[in-house]
C-alpha positions in Angstrom: -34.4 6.4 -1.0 -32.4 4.5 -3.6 -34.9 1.8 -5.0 -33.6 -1.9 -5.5 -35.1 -2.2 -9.0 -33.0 1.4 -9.7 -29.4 -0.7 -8.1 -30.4 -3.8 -10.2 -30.5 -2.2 -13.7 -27.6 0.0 -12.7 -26.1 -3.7 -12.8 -24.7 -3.3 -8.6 -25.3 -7.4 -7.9 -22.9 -8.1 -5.4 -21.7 -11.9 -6.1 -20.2 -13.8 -3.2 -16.4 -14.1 -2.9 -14.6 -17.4 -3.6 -15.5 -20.2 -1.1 -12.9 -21.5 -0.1 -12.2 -22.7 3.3 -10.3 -20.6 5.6 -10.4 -19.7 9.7 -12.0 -16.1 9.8 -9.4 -13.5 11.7 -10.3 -12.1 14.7 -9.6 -8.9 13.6 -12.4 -9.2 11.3 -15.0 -8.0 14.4 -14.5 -4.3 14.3 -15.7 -2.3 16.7 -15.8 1.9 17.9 -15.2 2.3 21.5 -15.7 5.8 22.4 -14.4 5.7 25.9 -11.1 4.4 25.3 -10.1 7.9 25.4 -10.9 8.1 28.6 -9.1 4.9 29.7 -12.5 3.2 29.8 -12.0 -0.5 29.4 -15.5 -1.8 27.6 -17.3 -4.8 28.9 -16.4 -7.0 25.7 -13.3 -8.2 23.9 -12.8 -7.0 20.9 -9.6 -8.0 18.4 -9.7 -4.9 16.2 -10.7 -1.3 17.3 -11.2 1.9 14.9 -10.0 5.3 16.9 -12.3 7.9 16.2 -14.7 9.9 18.1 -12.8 8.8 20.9 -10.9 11.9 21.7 -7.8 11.8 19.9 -8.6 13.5 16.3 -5.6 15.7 15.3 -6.8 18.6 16.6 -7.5 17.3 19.8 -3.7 15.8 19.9 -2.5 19.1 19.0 -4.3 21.9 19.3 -1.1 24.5 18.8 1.6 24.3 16.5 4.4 22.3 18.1 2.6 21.4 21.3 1.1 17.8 21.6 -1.1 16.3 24.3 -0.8 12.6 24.0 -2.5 11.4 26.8 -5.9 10.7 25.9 -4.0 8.5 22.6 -1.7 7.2 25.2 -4.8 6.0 27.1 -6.8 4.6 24.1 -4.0 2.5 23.1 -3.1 1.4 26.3 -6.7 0.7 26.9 -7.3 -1.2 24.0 -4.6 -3.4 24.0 -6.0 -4.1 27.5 -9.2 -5.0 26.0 -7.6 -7.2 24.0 -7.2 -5.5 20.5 -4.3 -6.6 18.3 -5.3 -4.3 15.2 -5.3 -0.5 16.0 -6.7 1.3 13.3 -5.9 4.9 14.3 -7.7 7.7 11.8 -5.1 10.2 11.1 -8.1 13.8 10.7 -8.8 16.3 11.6 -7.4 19.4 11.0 -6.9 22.1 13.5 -7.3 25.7 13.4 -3.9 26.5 13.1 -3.0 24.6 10.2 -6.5 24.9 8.6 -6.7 26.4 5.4 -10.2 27.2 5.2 -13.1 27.5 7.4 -16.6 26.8 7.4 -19.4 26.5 9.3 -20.2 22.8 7.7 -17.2 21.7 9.3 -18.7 19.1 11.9 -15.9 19.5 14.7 -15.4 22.8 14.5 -14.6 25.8 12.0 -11.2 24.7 10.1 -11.7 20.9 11.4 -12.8 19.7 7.3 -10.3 22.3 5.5 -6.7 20.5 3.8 -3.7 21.7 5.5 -2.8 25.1 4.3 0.7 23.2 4.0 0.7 19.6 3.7 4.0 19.2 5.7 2.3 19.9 8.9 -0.4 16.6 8.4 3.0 15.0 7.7 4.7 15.7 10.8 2.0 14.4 12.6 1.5 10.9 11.1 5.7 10.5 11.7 5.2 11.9 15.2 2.1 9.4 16.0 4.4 6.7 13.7 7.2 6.8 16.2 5.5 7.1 19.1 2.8 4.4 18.6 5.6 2.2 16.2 4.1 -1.5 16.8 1.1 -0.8 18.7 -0.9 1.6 16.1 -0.9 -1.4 13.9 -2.9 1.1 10.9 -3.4 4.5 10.2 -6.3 5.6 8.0 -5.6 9.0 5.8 -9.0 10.5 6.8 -12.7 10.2 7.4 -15.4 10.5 5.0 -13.8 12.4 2.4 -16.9 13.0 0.1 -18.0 14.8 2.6 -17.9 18.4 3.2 -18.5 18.3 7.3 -15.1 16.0 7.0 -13.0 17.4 4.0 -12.8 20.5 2.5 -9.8 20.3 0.0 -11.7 21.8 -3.0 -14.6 21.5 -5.0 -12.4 20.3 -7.9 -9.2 19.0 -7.6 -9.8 17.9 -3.7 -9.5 14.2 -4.8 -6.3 14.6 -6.5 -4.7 16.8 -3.6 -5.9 13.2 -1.4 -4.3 11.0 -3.5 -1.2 12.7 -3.6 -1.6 12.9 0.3 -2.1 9.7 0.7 0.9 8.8 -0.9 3.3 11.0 1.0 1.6 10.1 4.2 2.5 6.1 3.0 5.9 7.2 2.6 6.6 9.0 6.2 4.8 6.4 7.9 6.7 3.7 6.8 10.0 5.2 7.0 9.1 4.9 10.4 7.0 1.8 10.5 7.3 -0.7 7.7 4.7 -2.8 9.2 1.9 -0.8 9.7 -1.2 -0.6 7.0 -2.1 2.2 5.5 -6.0 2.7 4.6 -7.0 4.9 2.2 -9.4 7.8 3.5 -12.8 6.0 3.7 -16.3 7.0 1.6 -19.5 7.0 2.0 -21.5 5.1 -1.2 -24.7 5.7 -2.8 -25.2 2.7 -5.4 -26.5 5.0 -8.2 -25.0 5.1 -12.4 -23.3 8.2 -11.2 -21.4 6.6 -8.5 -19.4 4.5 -11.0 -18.2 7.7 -12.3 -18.6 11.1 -11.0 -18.7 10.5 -7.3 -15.6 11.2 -5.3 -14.9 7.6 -4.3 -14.6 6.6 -7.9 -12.1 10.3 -8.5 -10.1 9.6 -5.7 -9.3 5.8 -6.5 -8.5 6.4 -9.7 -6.2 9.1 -8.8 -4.5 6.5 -6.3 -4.1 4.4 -9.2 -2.5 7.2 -11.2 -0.1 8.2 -8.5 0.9 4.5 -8.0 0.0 5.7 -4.5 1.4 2.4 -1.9 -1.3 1.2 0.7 -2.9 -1.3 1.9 -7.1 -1.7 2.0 -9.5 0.9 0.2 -12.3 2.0 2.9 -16.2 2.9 2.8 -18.7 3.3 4.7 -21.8 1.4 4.2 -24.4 2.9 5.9 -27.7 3.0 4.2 -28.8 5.8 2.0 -32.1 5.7 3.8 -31.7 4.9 7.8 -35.1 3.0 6.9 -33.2 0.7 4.9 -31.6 -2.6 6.3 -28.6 -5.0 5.5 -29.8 -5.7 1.5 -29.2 -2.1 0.8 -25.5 -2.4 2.6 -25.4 -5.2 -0.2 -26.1 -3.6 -3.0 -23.7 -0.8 -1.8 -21.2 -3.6 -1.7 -21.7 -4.1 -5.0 -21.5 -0.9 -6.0 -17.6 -0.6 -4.7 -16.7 -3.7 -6.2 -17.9 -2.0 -9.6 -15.9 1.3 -9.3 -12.7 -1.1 -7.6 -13.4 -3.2 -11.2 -13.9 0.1 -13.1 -10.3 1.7 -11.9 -8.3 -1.2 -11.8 -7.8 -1.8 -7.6 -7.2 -5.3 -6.3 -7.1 -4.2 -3.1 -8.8 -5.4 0.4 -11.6 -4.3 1.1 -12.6 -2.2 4.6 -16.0 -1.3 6.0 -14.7 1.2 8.6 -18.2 2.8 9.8 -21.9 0.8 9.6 -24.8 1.2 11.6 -28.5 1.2 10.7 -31.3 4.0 11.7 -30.3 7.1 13.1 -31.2 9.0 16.1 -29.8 12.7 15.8 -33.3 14.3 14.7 -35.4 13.6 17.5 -38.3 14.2 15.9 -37.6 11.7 13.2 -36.2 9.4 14.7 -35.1 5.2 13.2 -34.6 2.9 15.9 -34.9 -1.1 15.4 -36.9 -2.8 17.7 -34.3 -4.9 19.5 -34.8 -8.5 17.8 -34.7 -6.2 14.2 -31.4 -4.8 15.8 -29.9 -7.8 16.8 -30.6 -9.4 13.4 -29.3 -6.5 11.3 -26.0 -7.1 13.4 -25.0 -10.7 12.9 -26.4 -10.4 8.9 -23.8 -7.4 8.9 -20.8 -9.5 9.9 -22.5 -12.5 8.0 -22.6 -10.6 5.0 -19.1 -9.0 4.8 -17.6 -12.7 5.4 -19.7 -13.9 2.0 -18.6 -10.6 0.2 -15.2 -10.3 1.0 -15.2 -7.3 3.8 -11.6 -8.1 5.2 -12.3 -5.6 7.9 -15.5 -4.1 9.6 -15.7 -1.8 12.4 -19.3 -1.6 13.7 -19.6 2.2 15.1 -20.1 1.4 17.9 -19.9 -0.5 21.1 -21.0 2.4 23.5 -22.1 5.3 20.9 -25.6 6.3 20.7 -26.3 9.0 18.1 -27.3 5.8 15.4 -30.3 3.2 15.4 -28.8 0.2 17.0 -26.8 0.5 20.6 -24.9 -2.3 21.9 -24.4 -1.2 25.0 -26.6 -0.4 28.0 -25.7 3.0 30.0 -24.0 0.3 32.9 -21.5 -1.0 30.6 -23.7 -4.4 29.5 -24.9 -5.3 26.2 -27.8 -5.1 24.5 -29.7 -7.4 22.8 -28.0 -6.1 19.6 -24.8 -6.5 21.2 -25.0 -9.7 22.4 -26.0 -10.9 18.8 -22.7 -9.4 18.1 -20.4 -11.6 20.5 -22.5 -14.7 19.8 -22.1 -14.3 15.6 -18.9 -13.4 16.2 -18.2 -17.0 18.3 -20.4 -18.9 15.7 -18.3 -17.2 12.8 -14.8 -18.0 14.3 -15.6 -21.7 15.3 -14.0 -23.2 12.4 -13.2 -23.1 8.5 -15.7 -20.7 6.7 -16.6 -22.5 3.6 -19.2 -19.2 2.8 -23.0 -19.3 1.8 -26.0 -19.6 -0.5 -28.9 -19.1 -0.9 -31.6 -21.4 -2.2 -35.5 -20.4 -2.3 -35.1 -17.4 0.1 -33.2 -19.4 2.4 -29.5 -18.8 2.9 -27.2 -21.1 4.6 -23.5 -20.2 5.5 -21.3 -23.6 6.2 -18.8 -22.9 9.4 -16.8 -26.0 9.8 -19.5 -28.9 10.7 -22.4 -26.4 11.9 -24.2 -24.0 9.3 -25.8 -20.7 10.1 -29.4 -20.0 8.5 -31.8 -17.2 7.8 -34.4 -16.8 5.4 -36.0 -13.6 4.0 -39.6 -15.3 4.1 -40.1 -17.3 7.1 -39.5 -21.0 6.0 -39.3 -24.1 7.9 -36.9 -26.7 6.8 -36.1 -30.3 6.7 -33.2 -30.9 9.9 -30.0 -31.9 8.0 -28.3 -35.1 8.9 -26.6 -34.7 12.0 -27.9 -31.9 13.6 -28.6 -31.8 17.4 -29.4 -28.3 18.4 -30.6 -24.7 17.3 -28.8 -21.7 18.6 -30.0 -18.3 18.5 -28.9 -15.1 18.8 -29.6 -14.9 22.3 -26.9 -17.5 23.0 -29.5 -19.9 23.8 -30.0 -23.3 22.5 -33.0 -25.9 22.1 -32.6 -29.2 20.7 -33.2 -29.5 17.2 -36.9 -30.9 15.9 -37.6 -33.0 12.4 -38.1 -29.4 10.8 -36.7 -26.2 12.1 -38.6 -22.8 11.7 -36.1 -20.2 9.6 -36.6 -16.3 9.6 -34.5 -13.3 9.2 -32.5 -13.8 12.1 -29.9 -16.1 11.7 -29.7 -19.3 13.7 -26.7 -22.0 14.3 -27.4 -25.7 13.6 -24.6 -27.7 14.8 
């Protein structure tokens, strides 16, 4: 567990983005739908979906040399789009066995599934065969998934970070010979906010490489899960901060993507971290809250009907949880008008949409009812008419 008072003299303070007022995209909302691959429509709208573990990884698309089997990315495009997504972020790993260049039993898909491309032509030819095939409906393609890790890439214990970069810039290239609008992502990382993150850890290698390559994309990616799965949104902050150091550090002005976050974890059964479902649902609209007052441009909560982490949002019929119900009733308070951003005053942070304003406190607080306020909203979706002083606590409420 990485302690706070370890993050602060490391320097990691996030500090909120400029405030100035602006209508929050849709596309902002991320989400994972796993059975899109199976032509699934899920019981929620959601602008912007991330493709992975949904069936269509590389080697899943083509699992022999030459031979492609588009239909499950056929039906998770189709299906989103359906759904209602206008961004497609498609994630262009993992490697299969016949263009793997090493295998290992670490490699979480399957022996070969982490390895770099024994040529680099052959990952190539696949993003310009996806490119022309998906050409205005893939609307991004990411270069691959957790890079610093050896379960997801295997390109070397030395120079892996420099055969990325130079990947990523090719892949740029191809893609947008065939598709000059599409965004290209660079391959996402996980963080811990330690001193050595700034400057030994892959993230901060690989950027920096970018930068030396004068490698063309669009949005540098991390994922911000916790270090600890005990830990909650402040940690994701401090990661936050972290990113914005090394981005600082290596010269990057570049949006910023969240393209994996969850809290708690389920996979050990014995030891397992599950939020009770208020805990859940809180954690979920201060994750969206908080990458709106930092600057996330994009976050893609993992996901709507995936269960191996702590918070589900959907039920096994198809409905949402409490947790994801917090996530379409944020996601409505967040998009219903200008977002002037938010601050925080004796433990008590308040975040100005348009006319209403979204509290939370890390100390239960009650507070004086500003002028003009009529109603309390919660989570829930449920309102109750606003008293002389309204009762704040970790889970964010709308006062409009």
């Amino acid at each position: 567990m990485i302690r706070m008072a370890a993050i602060v003299a490391a320097g990691l303070v996030a500090v909120p983005t400029a405030a100035a007022a602006k209508t929050l995209e849709p596309e902002a909302f991320g989400m994972h739908v796993a059975s899109l691959g199976a032509g699934a429509s899920p019981s929620l709208t959601a602008s912007a979906v991330r493709l992975w573990d949904a069936g269509v990884r590389w080697d899943q698309i083509q699992p022999q040399k030459g031979q492609y089997n588009w239909a499950p990315l056929d039906r998770a495009v189709a299906t989103a789009k359906a759904s209602g997504a206008k961004e497609i972020l498609y994630v262009l790993g993992s490697t299969p066995a016949w263009a793997a260049k090493t295998f290992s039993s670490e490699d979480l898909y399957g022996p070969g599934t982490a390895s770099f491309p024994k040529k680099k032509k052959y990952y190539l030819r696949y993003a310009k065969a996806v490119a022309k095939r998906y050409k205005g409906q893939i609307t991004a393609y990411q270069i691959w998934n957790e890079a610093n890790t050896r379960s997801f890439y295997n390109g070397g214990k030395y120079n892996g970070w420099i055969k990325l970069a130079k990947l990523t810039k090719d892949a740029s290239k191809t893609i947008r010979k065939v598709d000059k609008r599409a965004d290209i992502v660079a391959a996402s990382s996980t963080v811990i906010p330690t001193r050595k993150f700034q400057t030994e850890s892959f993230f901060y290698r690989y950027l920096r490489e970018l930068k030396k390559q004068r490698a063309k994309f669009d949005a540098v990616s991390v994922h911000l899960y916790p270090v600890n799965p005990k830990q909650g949104p402040d940690s994701r902050v401090a990661s936050i901060a972290a990113v914005r150091q090394v981005m600082r550090r290596v010269g990057l002005n570049k949006p910023l993507w969240d393209t994996e976050v969850n809290f708690g974890d389920r996979r050990n059964a014995a030891a397992q971290v599950v939020p009770k479902p208020k805990k859940a649902a809180t954690y979920v609209a201060r994750t969206y809250l908080d990458s709106a007052r930092y600057g996330i441009a994009r976050t893609f909560w993992y996901g709507w009907d995936i269960d191996v982490l702590g918070i589900s949002l959907s039920n096994p019929d198809g409905s949402a949880t409490r947790a994801g119900t917090a996530f379409r009733t944020v996601r409505s308070w967040m998009s219903a008008g200008s977002w002037k951003g938010c601050k925080t005053k004796g433990k008590v942070t308040t975040c100005k949409v348009g006319k209403t304003r979204i509290v939370y406190s890390s100390k239960t607080k009650t507070v004086k009812r500003p002028s003009g306020i009529t109603q309390v909203c919660r989570l829930t979706g449920k309102c109750s008419t606003a008293t002389a002083r309204i009762k704040v606590t970790k889970a964010p409420v709308r006062l409009a």
